[in-house]
C-alpha positions as CSV (number, residue, x, y, z in Angstrom):
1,X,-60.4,31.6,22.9
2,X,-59.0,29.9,26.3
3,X,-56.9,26.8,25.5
4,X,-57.4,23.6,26.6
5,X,-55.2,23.0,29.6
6,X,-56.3,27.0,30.7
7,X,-59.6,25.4,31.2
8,X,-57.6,22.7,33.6
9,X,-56.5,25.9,35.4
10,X,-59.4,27.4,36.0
11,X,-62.0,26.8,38.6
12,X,-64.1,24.3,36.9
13,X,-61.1,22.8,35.7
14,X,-60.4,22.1,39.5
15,X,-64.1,20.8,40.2
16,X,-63.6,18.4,37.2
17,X,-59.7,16.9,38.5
18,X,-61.5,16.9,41.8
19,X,-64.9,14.9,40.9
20,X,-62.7,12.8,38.1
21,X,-60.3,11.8,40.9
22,X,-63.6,10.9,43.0
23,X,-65.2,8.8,40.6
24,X,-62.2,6.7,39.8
25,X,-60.2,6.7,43.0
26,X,-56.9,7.6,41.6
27,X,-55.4,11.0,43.7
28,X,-55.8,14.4,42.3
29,X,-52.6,15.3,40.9
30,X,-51.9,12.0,39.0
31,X,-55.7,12.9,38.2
32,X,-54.3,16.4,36.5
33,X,-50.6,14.4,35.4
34,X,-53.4,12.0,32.9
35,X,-55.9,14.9,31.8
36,X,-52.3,17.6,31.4
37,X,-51.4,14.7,29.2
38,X,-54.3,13.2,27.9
39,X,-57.0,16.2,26.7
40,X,-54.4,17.7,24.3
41,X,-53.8,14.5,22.8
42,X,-57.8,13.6,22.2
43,X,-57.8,16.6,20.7
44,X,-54.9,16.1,18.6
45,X,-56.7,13.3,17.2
46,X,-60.1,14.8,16.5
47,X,-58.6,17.4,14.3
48,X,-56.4,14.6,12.7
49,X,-59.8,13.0,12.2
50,X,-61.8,16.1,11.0
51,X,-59.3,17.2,8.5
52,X,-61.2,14.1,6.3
53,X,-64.4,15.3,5.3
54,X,-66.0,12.2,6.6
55,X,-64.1,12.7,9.6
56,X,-65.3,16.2,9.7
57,X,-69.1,14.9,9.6
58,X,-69.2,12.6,11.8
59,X,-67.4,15.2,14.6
60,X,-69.7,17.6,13.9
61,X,-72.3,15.1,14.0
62,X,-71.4,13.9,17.4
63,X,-71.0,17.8,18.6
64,X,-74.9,18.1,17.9
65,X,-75.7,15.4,19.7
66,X,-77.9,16.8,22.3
67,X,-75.7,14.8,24.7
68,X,-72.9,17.0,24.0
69,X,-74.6,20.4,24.1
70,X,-72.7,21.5,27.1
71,X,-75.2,20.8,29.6
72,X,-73.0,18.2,31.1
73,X,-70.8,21.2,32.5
74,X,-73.1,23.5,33.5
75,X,-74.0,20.7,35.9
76,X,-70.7,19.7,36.9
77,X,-71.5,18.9,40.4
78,X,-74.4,17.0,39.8
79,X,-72.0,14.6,37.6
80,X,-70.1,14.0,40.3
81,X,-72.6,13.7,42.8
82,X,-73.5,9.9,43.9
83,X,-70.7,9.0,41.5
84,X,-70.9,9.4,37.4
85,X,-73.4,7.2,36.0
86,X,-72.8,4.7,33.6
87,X,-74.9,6.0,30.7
88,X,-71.5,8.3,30.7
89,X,-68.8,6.6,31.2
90,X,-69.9,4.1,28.3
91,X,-70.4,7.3,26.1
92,X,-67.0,8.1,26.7
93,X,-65.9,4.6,26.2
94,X,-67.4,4.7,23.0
95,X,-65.8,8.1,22.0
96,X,-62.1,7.3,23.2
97,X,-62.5,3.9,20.6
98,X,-64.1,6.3,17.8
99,X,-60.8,9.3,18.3
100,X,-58.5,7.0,18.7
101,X,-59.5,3.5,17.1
102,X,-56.5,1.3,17.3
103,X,-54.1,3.4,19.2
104,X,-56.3,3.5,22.3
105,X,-54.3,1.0,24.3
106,X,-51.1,2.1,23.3
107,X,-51.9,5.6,24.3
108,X,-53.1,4.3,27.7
109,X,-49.9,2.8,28.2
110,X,-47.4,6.2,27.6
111,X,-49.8,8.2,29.7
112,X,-49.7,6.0,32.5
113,X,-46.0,5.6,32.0
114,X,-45.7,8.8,32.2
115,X,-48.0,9.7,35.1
116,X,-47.0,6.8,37.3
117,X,-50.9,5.5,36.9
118,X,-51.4,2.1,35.3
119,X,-53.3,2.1,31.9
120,X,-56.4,0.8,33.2
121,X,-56.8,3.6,35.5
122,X,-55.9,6.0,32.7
123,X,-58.7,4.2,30.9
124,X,-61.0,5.1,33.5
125,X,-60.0,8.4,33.8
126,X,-60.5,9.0,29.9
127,X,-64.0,7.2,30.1
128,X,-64.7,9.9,32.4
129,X,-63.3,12.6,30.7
130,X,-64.3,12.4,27.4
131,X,-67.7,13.2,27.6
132,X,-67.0,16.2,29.8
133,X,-64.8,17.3,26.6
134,X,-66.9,16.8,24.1
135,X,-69.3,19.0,26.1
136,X,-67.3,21.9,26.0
137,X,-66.2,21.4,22.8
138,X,-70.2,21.0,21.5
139,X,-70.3,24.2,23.6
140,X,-68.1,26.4,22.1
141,X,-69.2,24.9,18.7
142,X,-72.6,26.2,19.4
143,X,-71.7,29.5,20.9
144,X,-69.2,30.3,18.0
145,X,-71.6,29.2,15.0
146,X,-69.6,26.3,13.9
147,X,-71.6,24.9,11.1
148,X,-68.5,23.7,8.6
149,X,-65.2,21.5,8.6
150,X,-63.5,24.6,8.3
151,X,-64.8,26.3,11.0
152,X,-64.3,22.7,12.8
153,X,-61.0,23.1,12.0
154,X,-60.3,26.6,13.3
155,X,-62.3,25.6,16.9
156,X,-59.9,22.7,17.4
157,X,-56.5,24.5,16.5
158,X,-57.7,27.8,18.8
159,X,-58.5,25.3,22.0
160,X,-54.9,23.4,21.4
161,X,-53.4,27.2,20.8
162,X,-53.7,28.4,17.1
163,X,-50.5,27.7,14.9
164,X,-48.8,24.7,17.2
165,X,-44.4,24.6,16.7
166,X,-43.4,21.8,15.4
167,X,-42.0,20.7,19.0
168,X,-45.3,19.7,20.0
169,X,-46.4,18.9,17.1
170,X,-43.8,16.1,17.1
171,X,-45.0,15.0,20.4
172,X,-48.6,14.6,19.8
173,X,-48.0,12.6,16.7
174,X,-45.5,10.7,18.3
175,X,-48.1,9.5,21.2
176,X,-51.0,9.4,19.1
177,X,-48.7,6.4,16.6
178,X,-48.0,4.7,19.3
179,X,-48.6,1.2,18.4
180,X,-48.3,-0.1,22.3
181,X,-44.4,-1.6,21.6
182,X,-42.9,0.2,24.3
183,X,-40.8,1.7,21.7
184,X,-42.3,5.0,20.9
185,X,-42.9,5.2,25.2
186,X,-39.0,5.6,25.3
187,X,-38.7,8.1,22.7
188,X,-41.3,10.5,23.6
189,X,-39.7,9.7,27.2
190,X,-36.5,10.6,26.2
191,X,-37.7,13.9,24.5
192,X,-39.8,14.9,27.0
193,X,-37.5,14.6,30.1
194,X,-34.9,16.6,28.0
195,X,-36.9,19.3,27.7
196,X,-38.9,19.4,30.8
197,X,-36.3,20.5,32.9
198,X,-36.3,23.9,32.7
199,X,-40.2,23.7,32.1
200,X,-41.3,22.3,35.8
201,X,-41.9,18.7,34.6
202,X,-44.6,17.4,31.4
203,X,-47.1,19.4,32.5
204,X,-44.8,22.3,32.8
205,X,-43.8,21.3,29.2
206,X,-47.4,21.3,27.5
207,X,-48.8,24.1,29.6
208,X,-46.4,26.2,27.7
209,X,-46.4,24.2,24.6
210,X,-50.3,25.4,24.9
211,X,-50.4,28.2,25.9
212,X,-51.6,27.0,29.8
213,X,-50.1,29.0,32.5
């Protein structure tokens, strides 16, 4: 199974930077800076959230959801065409609140930091995102048979890259506790420009943190 940011590689990872870029009017590669960043971390938190079993069924329920069933990427172009509509950007609204509750904001805020885009745009980004996200994940939930938390659990971990190091294990959590201080911004910050050096920058970093080429 393809990870996550492979999919941001990939051709229809390009149509989705480009139509997401579009739709919000922030340029493509701080477009692909806040998705490198941002689509590992969602997911992050969904399996954080799914490894509850009441957190597991309401994932699963949302996966069902005919809105999620992967259509909205088999029609990629005709999202972007005319601009998104906003029957989906409030769906994603209302899944960035439900994955990450009370960290949303703070979350925002180290992306942008880190992308050089200010939260607000990073929100709009995400409210765009986010339902393309859950479609492939409903997707792949349907083409692999996924019917228990278990097998939840196993679609998540393949699609951030099977047994994660502790490295960016560390770095998701870190992010996803942010509590919007500024605090945890420099400490991530400070971890992550120590290591990207040698890795071509953050997205460098997590594209070989998961497995992304």
């Amino acid at each position: 199974m393809s990870g996550i940011l492979d999919l941001l590689n990939s051709d229809l990872g390009k149509t989705i930077i480009s139509g997401v870029s579009g739709s919000t009017g922030t340029d493509e590669t701080r477009t692909s800076s806040v998705l490198t960043m941002a689509l590992p971390v969602l997911m992050k938190a969904m399996e954080r959230n799914a490894s509850t079993p009441q957190g597991a069924e309401g994932l699963m329920g949302a996966l069902m959801n005919s809105k999620h069933d992967g259509s909205i990427i088999n029609n990629i172009g005709g999202l972007f065409s005319g601009g998104v509509d906003d029957a989906v950007k409030n769906d994603g609204d209302k899944i960035l609140s439900h994955v990450l509750g009370t960290k949303k904001q703070g979350i925002e805020k180290i992306i942008g930091e880190k992308s050089g885009v200010s939260a607000g745009d990073v929100g709009n980004i995400l409210k765009v995102a986010a339902p393309i996200l859950m479609g492939v994940l409903g997707k792949q939930a349907r083409q692999n048979n996924v019917s228990t938390p278990n097998d939840l659990g196993g679609l998540l971990g393949g699609l951030l890259g099977g047994n994660s190091a502790k490295e960016e294990q560390s770095f998701l959590e870190k992010i996803l506790d942010a509590d919007g201080d500024g605090s945890v911004v420099d400490d991530v910050a400070g971890m992550v420009l120590g290591n990207a050096k040698n890795k071509g920058g953050l997205g460098g970093l997590l594209g070989g943190l998961f497995g992304g080429k």
